[in-house]
C-alpha positions in Angstrom: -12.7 10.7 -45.0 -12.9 10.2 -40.9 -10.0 11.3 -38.9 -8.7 7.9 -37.6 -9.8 8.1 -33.9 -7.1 6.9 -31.3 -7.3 3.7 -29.2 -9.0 3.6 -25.8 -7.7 3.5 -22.6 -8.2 -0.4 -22.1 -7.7 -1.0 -25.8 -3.7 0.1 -25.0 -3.7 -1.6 -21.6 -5.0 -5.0 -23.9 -2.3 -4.2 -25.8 0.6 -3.9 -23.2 1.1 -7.5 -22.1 3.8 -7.0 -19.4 1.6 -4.2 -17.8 -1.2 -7.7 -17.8 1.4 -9.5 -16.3 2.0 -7.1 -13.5 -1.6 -6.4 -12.9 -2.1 -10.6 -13.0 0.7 -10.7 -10.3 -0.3 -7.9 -8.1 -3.9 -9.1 -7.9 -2.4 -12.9 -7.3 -0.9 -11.2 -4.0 -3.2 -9.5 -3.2 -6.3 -12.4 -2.7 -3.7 -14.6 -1.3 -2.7 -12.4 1.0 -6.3 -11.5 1.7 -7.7 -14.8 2.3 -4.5 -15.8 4.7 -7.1 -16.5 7.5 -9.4 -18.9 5.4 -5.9 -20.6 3.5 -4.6 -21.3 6.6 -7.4 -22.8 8.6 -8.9 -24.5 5.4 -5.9 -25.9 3.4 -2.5 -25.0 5.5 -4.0 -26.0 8.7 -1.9 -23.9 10.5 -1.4 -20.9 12.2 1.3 -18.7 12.0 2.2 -18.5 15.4 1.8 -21.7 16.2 4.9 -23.9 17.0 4.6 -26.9 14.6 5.5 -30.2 16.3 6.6 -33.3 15.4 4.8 -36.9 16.1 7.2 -37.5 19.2 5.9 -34.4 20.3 9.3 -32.4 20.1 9.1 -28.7 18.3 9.5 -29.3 14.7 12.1 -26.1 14.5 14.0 -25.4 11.0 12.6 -28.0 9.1 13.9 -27.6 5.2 10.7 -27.5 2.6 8.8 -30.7 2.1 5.9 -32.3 1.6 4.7 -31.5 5.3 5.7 -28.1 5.4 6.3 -26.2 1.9 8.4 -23.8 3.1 9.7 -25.8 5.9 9.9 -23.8 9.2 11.6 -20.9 11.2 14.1 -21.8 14.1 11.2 -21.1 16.6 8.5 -24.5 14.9 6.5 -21.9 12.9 5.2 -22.8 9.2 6.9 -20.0 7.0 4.2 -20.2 4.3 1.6 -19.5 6.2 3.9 -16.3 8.4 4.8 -15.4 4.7 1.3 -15.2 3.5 -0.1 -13.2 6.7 2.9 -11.0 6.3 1.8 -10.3 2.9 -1.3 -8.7 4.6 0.7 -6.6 6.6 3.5 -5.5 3.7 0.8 -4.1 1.3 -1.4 -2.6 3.9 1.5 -0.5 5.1 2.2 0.2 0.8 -1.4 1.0 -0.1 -2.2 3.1 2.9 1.5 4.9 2.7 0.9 5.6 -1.5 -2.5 6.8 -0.3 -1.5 9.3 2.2 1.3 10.4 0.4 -1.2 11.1 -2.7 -3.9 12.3 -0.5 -1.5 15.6 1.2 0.8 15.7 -2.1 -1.9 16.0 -5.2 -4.0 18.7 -4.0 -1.1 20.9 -2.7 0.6 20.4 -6.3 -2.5 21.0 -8.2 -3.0 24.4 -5.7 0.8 24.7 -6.0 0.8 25.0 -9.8 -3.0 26.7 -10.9 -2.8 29.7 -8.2 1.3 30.4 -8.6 2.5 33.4 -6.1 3.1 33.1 -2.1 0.8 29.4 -2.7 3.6 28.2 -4.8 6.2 29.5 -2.3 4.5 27.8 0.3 4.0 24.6 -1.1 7.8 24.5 -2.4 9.1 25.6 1.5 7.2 22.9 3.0 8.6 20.5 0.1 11.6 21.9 0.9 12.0 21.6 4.6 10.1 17.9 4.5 13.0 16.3 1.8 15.7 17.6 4.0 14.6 15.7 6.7 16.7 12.3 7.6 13.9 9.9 6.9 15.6 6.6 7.9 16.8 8.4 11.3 13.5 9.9 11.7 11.9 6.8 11.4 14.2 4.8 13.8 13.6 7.4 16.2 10.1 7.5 15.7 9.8 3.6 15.7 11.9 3.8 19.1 10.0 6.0 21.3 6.4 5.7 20.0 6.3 1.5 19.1 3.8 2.5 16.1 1.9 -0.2 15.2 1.1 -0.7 11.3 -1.4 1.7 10.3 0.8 4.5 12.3 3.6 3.2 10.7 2.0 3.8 7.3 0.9 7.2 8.2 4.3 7.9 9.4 5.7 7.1 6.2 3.1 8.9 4.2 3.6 11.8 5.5 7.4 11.6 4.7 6.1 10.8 1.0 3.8 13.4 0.0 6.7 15.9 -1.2 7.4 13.9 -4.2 3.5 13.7 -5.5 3.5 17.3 -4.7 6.3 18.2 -6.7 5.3 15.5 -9.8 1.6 16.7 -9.9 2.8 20.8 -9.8 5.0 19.7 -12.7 2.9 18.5 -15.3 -0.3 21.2 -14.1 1.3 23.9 -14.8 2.2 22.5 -18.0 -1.4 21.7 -18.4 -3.0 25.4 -17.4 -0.9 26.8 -19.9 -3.0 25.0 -23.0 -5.2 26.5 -25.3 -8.6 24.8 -23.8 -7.7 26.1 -20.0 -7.0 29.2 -21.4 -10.1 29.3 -23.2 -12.8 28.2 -20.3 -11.3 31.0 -18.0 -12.0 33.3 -20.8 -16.0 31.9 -21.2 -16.0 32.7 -17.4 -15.4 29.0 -16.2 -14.5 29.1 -11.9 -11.4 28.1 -11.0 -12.9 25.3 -9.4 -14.4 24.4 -12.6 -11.1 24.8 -14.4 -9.2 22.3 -11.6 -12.0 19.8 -11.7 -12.7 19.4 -15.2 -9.7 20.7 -17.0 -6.3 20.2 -15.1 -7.8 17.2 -12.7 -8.1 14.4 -15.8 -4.4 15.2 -17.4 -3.0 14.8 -13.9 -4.4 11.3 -13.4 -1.7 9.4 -15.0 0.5 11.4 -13.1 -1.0 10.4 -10.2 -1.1 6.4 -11.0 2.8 6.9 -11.7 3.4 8.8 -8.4 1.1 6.4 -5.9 3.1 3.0 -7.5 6.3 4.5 -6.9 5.0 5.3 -3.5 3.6 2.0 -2.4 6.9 0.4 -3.9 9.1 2.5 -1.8 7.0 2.1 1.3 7.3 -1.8 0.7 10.7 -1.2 0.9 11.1 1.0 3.5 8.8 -0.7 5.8 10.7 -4.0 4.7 14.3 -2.0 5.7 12.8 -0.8 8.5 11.9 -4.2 9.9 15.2 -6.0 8.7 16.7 -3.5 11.4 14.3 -4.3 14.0 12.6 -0.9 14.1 9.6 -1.8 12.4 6.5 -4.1 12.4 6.4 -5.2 16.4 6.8 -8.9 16.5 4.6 -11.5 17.0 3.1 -9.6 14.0 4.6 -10.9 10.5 5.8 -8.4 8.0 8.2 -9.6 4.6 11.1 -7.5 6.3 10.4 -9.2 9.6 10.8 -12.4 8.3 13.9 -11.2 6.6 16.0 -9.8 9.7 14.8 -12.8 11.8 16.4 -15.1 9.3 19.7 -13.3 8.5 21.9 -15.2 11.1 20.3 -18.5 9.9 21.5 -18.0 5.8 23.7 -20.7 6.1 21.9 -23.2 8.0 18.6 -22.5 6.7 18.3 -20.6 3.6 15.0 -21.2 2.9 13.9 -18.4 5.5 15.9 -16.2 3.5 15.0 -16.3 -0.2 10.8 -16.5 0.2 10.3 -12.7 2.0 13.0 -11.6 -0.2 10.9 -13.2 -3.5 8.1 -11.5 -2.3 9.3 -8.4 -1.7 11.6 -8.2 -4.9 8.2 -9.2 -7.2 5.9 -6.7 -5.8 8.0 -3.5 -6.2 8.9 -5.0 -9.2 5.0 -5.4 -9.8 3.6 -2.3 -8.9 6.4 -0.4 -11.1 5.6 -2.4 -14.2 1.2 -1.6 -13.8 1.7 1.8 -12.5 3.9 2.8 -15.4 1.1 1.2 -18.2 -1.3 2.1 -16.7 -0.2 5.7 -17.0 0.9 5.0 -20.8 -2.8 3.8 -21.2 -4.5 6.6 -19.7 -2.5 9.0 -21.5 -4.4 9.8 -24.5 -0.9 11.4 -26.3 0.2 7.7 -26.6 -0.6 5.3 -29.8 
């Protein structure tokens, strides 16, 4: 009798339909936010610096949603679903590029961290060390203050702020992983350590990984959104989801309908990119049935 073999990798992710959902969502934002130019010359007709006027001529400024204007507009005559859509660009570009920094300096140090052990190890763990005691938010203020980064050094500011905790995650589960039988066993047959990383450790580290760069694109999102809510972020004109957010907060009140789209936004992609980078680790990991 066969041995019942276990499910593929997308067999379990067909199986997981709240990871779907997430992925569904995520990709949703991510072409929307992508085609902003085309959507906003071809179906808003708008621009999102542009001050919307009225037929008399007058700025059109904090107009509630309607059939005119979706979202209605900010207290300056801008459309806020097309600034919400373009900021969308900006939100995820400063996530994605943040996760992939942080991933880029943090996985190999881990995986180096973890395989070669002694005064690599100590290393590695001093500069985890010294990075994660480091004020981030002041940091980042300061930073923001004195060198007006726009958004892709704003992402690699953050990165680099990031990488301790895919260093630490990745160390974690290899040196779980060079303890097995089969690493054992190639170093034994006379397999390099290069060989051993690439095709031994590398692959049960993955879903690691996936975990680690979602949490870190999440928590850029949010930082870069926090960041912006106090002023220190994104330079204006430009049009970020925590931008939008700390322009609107003295207008709750009298027009809540600047408030509650960013923070939508916002609050659904985090939420997003937790939900797909967590399946998509439970699918990748072949321990899971």
């Amino acid at each position: 009798m066969r041995p019942r073999r276990s499910p593929s990798a997308w067999a379990r992710l067909r199986r997981d339909r709240v990871t779907l959902a997430a992925l569904g969502v995520l990709a949703l934002i991510a072409l929307v936010s992508a085609a902003a130019p085309v959507l906003a010359d071809g179906v808003l007709h708008s621009d999102p610096d542009r001050f919307v006027r009225t037929d008399s001529g007058r700025i059109a400024a904090l107009q509630p949603p309607g059939p005119a204007y979706l979202l209605g507009t900010d207290d300056l005559g801008r459309d806020v679903l097309t600034r919400l859509i373009f900021a969308g660009r900006v939100s995820l570009l400063v996530g994605f590029n943040v996760a992939l920094v942080a991933v880029a300096l943090g996985a190999p140090l881990g995986l180096l961290a973890a395989y070669h052990g002694g005064w690599v190890d100590d290393l590695v763990n001093a500069g985890v060390q010294v990075v994660l005691n480091v004020p981030l938010l002041f940091v980042l203020i300061a930073l923001s203050i004195f060198l007006s980064p726009n958004t892709w050094q704003l992402a690699i500011i953050i990165g680099f702020f990031f990488w301790p905790n895919s260093a630490r995650q990745v160390r974690g589960m290899a040196l779980s992983v060079r303890r097995r039988d089969y690493v054992e066993a190639a170093r034994v047959l006379g397999a390099s350590d290069q060989r051993v990383l690439l095709h031994h450790v590398v692959p049960n580290v993955v879903s690691v990984i996936l975990v680690v760069a979602g949490v870190d694109m999440a928590s850029a999102i949010l930082a870069e959104s926090s960041l912006s809510f106090l002023g220190f972020g994104v330079p204006v004109p430009i049009s970020s989801w925590g931008n939008m957010l700390g322009l609107s907060q003295d207008l709750f009140r009298s027009a809540p309908w600047l408030v509650y789209p960013p923070g939508v936004m916002i609050f659904a992609t985090v939420l997003s990119v937790f939900l797909a980078s967590d399946g998509l680790r439970d699918a990748l990991d072949p321990r899971t049935v």
